[in-house]
DOSEZA-428837 format. One record per residue (C-alpha): residue number from 1; residue in three letters; x, y, z. Coordinates in Angstrom, 1 decimal. Example, Ala and Ser with C-alpha at 12.3 -4.5 7.8 and 13.67 -1.06 7.14 Angstrom:
BEGIN
+-----+-----+--------+--------+--------+
|   n | res |     c1 |     c2 |     c3 |
+-----+-----+--------+--------+--------+
|   1 | ala |   12.3 |   -4.5 |    7.8 |
|   2 | ser |   13.7 |   -1.1 |    7.1 |
+-----+-----+--------+--------+--------+
This chain:
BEGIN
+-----+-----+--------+--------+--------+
|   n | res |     c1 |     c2 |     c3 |
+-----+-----+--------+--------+--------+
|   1 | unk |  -35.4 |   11.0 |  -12.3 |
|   2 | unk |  -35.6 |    8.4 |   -9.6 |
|   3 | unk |  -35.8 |    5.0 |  -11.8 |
|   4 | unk |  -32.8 |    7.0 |  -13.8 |
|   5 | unk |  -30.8 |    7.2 |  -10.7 |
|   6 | unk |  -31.7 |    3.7 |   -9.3 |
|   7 | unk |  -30.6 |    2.2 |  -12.8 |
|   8 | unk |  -27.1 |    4.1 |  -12.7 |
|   9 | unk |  -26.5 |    2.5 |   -8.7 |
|  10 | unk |  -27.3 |   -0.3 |  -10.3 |
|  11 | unk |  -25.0 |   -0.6 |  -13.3 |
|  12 | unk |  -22.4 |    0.7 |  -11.1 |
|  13 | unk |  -22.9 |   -2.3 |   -8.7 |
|  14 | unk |  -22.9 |   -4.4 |  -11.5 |
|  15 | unk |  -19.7 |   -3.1 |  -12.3 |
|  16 | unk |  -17.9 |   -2.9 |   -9.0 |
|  17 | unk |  -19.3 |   -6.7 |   -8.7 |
|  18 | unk |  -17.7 |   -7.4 |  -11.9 |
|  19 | unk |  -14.7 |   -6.0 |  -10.7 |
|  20 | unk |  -14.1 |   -7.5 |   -7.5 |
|  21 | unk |  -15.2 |  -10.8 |   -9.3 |
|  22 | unk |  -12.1 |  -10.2 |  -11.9 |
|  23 | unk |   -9.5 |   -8.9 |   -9.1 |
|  24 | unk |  -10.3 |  -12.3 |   -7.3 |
|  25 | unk |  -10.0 |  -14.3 |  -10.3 |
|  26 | unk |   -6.4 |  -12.9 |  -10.8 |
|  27 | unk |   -5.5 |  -13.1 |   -7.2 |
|  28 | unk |   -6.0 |  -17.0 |   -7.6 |
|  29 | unk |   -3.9 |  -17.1 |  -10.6 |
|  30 | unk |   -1.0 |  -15.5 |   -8.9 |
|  31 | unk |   -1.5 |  -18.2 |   -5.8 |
|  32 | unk |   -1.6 |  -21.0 |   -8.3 |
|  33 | unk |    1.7 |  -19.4 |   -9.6 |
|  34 | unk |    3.2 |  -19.5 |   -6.2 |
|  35 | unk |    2.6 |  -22.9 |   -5.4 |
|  36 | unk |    3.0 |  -24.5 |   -8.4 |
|  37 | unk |    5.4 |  -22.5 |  -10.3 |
|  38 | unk |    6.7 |  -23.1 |  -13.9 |
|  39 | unk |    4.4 |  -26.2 |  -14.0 |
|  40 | unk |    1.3 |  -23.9 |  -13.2 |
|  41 | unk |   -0.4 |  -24.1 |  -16.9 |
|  42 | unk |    0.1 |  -22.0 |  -19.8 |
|  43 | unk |   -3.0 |  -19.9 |  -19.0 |
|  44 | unk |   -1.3 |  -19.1 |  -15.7 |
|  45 | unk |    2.1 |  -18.2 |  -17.3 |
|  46 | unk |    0.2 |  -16.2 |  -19.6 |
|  47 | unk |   -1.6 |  -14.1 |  -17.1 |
|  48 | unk |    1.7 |  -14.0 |  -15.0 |
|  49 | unk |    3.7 |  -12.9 |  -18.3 |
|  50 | unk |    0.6 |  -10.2 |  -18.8 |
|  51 | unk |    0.9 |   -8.6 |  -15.2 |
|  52 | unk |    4.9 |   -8.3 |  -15.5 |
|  53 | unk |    4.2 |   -6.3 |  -18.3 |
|  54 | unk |    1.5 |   -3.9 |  -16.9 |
|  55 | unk |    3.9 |   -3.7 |  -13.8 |
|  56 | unk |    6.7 |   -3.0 |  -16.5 |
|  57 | unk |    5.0 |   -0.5 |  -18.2 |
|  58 | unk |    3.6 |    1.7 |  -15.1 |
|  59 | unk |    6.0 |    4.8 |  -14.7 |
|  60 | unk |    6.4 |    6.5 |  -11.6 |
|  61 | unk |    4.5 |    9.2 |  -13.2 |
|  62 | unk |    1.5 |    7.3 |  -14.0 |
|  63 | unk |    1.2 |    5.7 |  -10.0 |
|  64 | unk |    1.4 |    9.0 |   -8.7 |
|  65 | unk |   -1.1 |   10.9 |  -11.5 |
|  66 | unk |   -3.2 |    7.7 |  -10.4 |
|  67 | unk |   -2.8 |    8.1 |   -6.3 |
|  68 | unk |   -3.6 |   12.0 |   -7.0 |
|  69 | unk |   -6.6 |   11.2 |   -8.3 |
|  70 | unk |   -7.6 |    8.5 |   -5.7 |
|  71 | unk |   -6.7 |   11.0 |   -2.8 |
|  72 | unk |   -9.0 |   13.9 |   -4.7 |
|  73 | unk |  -11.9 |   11.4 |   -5.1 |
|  74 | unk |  -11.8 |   10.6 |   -1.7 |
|  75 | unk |  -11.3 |   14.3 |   -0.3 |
|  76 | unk |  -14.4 |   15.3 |   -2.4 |
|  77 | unk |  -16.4 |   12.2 |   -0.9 |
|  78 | unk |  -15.0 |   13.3 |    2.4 |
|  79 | unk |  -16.5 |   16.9 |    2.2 |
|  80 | unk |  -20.1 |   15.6 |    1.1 |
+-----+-----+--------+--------+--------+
């Protein structure tokens, strides 16, 4: 049960890695944006045209069922 519990921290710090790694990557993009503006590159506009719509499409609805869910996570981590 051990090695099956050291391989799930492990894939899950893969993951969070992975995921810092991307967060970062986009971060830049968004900077590049900023300073370079329309001239940036087509990847950048794309990416930039990509997040406008993920903004777009969030409802108020899904931030909050999302915030609920981050505050429950973290009162249930809180209690252990």
């Amino acid at each position: 049960m051990d090695r099956f519990s050291d391989l799930l921290k492990k894939i899950t710090a893969l993951f969070l890695t992975a995921s810092e790694a991307g967060l970062a990557l986009v971060s830049l993009i968004l900077v590049i944006y900023l300073l370079l503006g329309g001239n940036s590159g087509d990847f950048t506009l794309s990416v930039v045209n990509n997040l406008s719509l993920l903004v777009e499409a969030l409802t108020p609805q899904a931030i909050v069922s999302v915030a609920i869910v981050f505050v429950a996570y973290a009162w249930m981590r809180r209690k252990n």
